[in-house]
N, C-alpha and C positions, 0 to 999 in steps of 0.2 A: 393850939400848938401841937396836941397828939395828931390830930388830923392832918397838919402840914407835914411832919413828921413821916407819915405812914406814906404819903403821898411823893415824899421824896425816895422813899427807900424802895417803893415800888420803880422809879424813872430809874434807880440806879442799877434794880438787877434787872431788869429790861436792857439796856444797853449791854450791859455783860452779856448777858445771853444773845443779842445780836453780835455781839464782837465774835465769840465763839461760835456760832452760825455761821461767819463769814461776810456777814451784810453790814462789817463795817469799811471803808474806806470807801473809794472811787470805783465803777464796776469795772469789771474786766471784759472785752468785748467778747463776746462770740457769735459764731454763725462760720459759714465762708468766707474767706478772705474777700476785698473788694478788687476789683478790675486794676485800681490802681495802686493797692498793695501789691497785686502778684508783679505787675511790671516795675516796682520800685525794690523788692525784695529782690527779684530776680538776677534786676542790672547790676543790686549791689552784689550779690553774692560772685556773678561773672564776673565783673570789674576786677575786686580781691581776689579769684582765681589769677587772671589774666595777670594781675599787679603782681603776681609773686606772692601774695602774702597767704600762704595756705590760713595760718591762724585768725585773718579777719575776716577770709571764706567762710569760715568752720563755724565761727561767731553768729552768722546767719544762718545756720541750720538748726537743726532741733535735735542733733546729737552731735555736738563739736567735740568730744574726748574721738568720735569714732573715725569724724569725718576726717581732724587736723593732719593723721599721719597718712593718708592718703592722698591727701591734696599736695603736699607736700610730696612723697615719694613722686609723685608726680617730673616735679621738676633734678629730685637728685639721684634718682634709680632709674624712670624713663629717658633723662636725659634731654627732657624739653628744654629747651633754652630761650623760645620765644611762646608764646600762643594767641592768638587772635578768636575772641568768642564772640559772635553774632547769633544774638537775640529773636526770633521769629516772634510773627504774634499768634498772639495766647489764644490757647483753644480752656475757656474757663480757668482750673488754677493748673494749666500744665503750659508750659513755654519749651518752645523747641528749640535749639541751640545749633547752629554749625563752627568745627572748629577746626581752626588751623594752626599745627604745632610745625615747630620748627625741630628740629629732634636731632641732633651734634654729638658725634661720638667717635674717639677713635681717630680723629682727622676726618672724617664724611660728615656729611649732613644730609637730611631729607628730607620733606615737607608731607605734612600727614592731614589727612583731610577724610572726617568723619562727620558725622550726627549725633546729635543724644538730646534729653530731654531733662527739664526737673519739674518735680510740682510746687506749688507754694500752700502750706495748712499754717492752722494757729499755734501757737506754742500751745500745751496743754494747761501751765500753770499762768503762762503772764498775758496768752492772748495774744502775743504778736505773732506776726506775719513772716514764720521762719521758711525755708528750705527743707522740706521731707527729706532727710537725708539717706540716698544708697548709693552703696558704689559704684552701680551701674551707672550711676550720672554721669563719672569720669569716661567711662568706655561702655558701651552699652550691654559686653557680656562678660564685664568684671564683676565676679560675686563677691562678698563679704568675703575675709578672709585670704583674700589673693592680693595681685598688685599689678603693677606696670616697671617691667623691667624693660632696657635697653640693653642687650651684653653679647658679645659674639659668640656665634653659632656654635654647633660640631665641625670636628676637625676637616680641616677642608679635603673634599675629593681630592685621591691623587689620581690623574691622569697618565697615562703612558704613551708616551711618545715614539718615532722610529728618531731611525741617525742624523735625518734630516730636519726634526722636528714637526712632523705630522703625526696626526692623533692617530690611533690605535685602540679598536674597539672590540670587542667579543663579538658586538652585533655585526658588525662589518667582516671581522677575521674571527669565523663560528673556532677555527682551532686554537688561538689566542685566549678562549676566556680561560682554564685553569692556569695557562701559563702566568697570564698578568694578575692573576688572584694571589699567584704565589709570589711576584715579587712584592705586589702590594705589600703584604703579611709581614713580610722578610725585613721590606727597607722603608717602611711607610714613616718609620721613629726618624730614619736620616736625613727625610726632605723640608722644605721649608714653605709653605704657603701660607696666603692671609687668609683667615677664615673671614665670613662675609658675618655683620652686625647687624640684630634684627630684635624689634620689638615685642615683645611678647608677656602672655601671662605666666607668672609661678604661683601657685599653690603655695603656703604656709611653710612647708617645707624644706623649697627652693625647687621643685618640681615642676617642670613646662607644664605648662596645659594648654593643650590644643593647639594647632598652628602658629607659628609667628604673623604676626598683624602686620606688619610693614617692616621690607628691607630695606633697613639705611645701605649697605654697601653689599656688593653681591658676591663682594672675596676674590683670592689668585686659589687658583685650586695649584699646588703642588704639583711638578713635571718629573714624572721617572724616564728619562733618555736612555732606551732599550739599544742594543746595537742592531738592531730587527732592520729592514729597508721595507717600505709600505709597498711597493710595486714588488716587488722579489716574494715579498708575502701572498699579494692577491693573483700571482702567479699558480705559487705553489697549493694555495686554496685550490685554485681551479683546475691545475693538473688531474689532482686526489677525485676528485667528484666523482662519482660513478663507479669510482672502481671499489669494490668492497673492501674495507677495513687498510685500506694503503696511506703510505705514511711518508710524508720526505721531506729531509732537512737540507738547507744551503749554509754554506760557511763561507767568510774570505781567507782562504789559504795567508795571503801577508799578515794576518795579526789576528786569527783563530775567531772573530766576530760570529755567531751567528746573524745570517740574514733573515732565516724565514724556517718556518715547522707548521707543515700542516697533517694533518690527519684527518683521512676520508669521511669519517665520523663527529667530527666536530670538535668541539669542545667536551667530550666527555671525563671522567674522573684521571680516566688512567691514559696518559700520553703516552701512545705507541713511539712515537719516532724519540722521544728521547728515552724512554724508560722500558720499551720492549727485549725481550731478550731471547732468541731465534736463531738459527743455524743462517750463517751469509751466504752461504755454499761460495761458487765459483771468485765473488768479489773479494774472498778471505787469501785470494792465490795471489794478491799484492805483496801479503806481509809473507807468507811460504815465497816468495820469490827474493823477498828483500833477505831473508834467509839464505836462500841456496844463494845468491848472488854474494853474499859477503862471504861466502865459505867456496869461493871460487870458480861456481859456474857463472858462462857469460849469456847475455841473447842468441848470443853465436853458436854456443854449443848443441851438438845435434842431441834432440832426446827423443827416440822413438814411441810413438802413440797408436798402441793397440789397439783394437777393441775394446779387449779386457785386460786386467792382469789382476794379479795375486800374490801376495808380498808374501815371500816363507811359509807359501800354501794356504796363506791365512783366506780373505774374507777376498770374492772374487768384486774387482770396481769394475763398472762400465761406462761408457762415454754416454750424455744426455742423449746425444742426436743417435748415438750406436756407429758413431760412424771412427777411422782410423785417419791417418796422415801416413805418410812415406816419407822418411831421410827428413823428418823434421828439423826445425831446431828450438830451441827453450824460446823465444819469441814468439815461434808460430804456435808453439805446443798453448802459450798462454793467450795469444790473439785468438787463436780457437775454443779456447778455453776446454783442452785436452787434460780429462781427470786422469786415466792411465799414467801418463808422462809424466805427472806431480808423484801421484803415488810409486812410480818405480824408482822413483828419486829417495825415498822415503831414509835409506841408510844414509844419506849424506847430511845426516842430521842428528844429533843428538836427542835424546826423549825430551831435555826440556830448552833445544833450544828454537821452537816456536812461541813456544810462552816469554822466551828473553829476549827475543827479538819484538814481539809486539808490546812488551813492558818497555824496552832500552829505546827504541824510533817511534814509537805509536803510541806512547802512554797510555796504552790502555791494562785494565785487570786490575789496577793500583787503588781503584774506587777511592782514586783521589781529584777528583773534579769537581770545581768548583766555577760552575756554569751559573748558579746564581739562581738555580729551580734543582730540584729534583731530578737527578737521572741515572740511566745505568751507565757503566762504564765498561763495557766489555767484558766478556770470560776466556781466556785461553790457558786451559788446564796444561799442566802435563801429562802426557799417555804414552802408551808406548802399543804395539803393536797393530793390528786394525785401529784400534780407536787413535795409534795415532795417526795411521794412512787416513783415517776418513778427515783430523784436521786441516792435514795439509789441502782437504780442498774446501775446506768451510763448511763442513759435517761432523756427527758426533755432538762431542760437548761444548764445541765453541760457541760461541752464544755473543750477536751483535745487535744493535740496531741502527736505524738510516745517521743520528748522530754519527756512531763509533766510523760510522764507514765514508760520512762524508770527510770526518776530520782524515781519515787513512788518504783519499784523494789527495785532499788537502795539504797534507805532508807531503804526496808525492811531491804535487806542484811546488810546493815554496824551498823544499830541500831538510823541513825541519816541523817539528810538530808546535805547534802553539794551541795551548789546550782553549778549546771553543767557547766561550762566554757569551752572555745574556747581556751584561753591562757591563759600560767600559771599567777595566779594573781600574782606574782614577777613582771611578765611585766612593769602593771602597778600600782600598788598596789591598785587598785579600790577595792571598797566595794562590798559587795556581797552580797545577800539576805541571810539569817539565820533562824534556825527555832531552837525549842525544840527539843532536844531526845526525841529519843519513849521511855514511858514506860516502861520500861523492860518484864514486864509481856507480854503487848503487841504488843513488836518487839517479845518474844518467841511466843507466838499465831502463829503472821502472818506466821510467819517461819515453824513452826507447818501444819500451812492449806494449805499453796501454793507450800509445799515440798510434802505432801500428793494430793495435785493437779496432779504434775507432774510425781509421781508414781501410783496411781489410778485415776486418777477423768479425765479429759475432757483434758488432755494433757499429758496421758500416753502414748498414740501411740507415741510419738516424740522422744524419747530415747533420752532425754537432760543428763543424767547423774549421776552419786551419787551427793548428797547437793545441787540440782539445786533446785527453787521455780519455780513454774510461775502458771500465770492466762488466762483463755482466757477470751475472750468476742466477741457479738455479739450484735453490736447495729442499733436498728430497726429507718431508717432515712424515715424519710414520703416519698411517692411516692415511692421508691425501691422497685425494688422486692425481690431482694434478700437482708439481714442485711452486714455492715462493719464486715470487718474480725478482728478484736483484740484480739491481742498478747501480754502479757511483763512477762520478767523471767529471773532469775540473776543464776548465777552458777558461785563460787568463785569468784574473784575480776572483772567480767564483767555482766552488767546489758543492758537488749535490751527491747525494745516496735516496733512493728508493727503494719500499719494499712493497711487491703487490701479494700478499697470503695468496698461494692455490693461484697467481696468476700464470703461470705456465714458465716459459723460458726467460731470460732475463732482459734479452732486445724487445720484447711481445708487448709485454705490461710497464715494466718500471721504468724501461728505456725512455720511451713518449713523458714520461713524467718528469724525470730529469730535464729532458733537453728542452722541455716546458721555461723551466728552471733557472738554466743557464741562458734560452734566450730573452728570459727578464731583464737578467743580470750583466 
């Protein structure tokens, strides 16, 4: 009985001690999966991908807490709405996969068609024939930690258009790129475009990473409708070429539009034709005429043109060319563009009322424009003495640019200033500078003088046409040797100014650019 006894108690801690070793139950396989594990693990695990059920995917991997919510964002954050997975055959425990998603978002759709691969190992604990699970499986350069988003892009490109709706480019029109930077900046919040939907990865965060993977929808990009004319622009582009640092704008006299602004320079920081600010010289004898003509001289009146003269022994003036007229009259004096016969005029004028007549018809000085970019707005001080003889002909401290003078054309043409804009004031219904009508008497004057300009006087060579105006001018900048070129002149519903720096007389240089200009337009 002791004997059986002992012999029992031995079988019994024998077996405990294999229970605790592990060597009790049924074994658990290991080695490499078999051929027909990895294609039956595999199919199932794509099936429950493809089926929708991230959670019964997950089930067959070997880490389903990590896999479930990836599998899953899959369809509610990528926006897959269908997917089709096909199986390659197995290179040992690795199966190649191609896939095709169906990807819905926004009202678009777009069909996505990639590769990727999974492996099949044993569970560690139970021995089955799981899915290695990474998240490279889903996409083959999604790491841990990131995901598969579907979501629209950056706000869409705004585009800029002319009047007629043709694009408008920096690369195309080199003096356009600060201009349209600036409106971008200004009205980018007012317009409306669809941005375009694209699949991509985010980091943890919510942060892109790396390019989008596939566009669903490639977006409206946003239209800013500039009141610009693409032909009137790549006019005035080409006029400018060559000539150093020269600059010119077009307006339509009926409703103050800018048409076009180029600058020989391109696109650089600082726009000369709207923002320059320079002596006009002889072009500034528009607004000094619109003056004496409202205080009662006609075209008709005789005003003799010296050589020189010398107002109250002050500061002696001379004519550009040195040359005189005989028995003139106030037309010829200004189709000649005679500085003497402005400056003897000088008393017929009060010290400030050149400054109130280019504020009252011209709105200019008021640096109240609202063009829709940055610009200058004219300076016309009040002086008295020389410095106010040298205003009356567009010297001293009067200070323009190709803007201030094409809109001065401009008003002559139309009979009334409308301040010049970039976009239509519909846009945004912003306020605008304003000014008086001219006179009537003296819008016909001007009309009178600067038409007789263009057919006799200092800008007959340029063959601007029947009913054109214009004026030149040449103004004398200290240190130069040679004077700025100025030009401005209207012909039916299109008005232009040019400046060429150091380009010599004002028919020589800026004339050719204008009439460039006008016969765009």
């Amino acid at each position: 009985m002791l004997a059986g006894m002992a012999a029992l108690a031995v079988f019994g801690v024998t077996n405990i001690y294999r229970a605790l070793a592990g060597d009790d139950g049924p074994d658990v396989p290991t080695g490499p999966p078999s051929a027909a594990e990895v294609r039956t693990t595999a199919r199932g695990f794509l099936a429950a991908w493809a089926g929708h059920r991230p959670a019964g995917a997950a089930r067959l991997t070997d880490y389903a807490a990590e896999a479930r919510p990836v599998l899953g964002a899959y369809f509610t954050d990528a926006k897959v709405r269908k997917v089709v997975l096909e199986p390659g055959a197995a290179k040992g425990a690795t199966v190649p996969f191609s896939v095709t998603a169906r990807v819905v978002a926004g009202g678009h759709a777009k069909t996505w068609t990639y590769d990727s691969e999974l492996t099949v190992v044993r569970g560690r604990t139970t021995g089955k024939p799981l899915v290695d699970w990474e998240s490279s499986i889903v996409y083959p350069t999604l790491a841990d930690n990131r995901r598969l988003v579907t979501r629209e892009g950056e706000s869409p490109q705004v585009v800029a258009v002319d009047r007629d709706g043709r694009s408008l480019s920096a690369e195309e029109y080199p003096s356009l790129g600060p201009v349209l930077a600036q409106l971008r900046e200004r009205y980018a919040g007012k317009l409306r475009g669809e941005p375009g939907i694209e699949v991509l990865i985010e980091d943890a965060d919510g942060t892109q990473h790396g390019r989008p993977l596939l566009g669903v929808s490639e977006g409206r990009p946003a239209k800013l409708r500039t009141t610009l004319d693409a032909g009137v622009q790549k006019a005035a582009e080409k006029a400018v070429r060559g000539r150093d640092r020269a600059s010119v704008v077009a307006v339509r006299p009926s409703t103050g539009e800018i048409l076009a602004i180029a600058n020989a320079e391109g696109g650089g920081e600082f726009n000369s034709a709207l923002q320059g600010a320079t002596a006009p010289g002889s072009t500034f004898k528009i607004i000094t005429s619109a003056a004496l003509l409202a205080g009662g001289i006609t075209p008709q009146t005789p005003v003799d043109c010296p050589r020189t003269y010398a107002h109250d022994q002050g500061k002696t003036f001379r004519n550009v060319e040195g040359g005189a007229i005989g028995d003139a009259t106030f037309a010829q004096d200004f189709a000649q563009s005679c500085n003497t016969a402005f400056v003897s005029l000088s008393d017929e004028l009060a010290d400030d009322e050149l400054a109130e007549a280019a504020r009252r018809w011209f709105g200019l000085g008021e640096d109240d424009w609202r063009t829709g970019v940055a610009t200058f707005d004219g300076a016309v001080p009040v002086a008295q003495g020389d410095e106010k003889s040298a205003a009356l002909i567009g010297q001293g401290r009067v200070q323009m640019n190709p803007l201030n003078m094409a809109s001065v054309a401009a008003t002559v043409a139309s009979g009334t200033f409308r301040q010049p804009v970039l976009l239509p004031r519909s846009f945004d219904d912003r306020e605008v500078a304003t000014a008086e009508p001219l006179p009537a008497p003296v819008a016909a004057g001007l009309r009178q003088m600067m038409e007789l300009t263009a057919t006799e006087g200092t800008a007959a060579g340029l063959g601007l046409g029947p009913g054109a105006g214009a004026k030149t001018g040449s103004a004398e900048v200290g240190g130069q040797e040679r004077p700025d070129s100025w030009f401005t002149a209207y012909r039916g519903d299109i008005a232009a100014a040019a400046v060429v720096p150091e380009g010599g007389h004002g028919g020589e240089a800026a004339g050719p650019v204008v009439a460039a200009v006008l016969a765009a337009g």
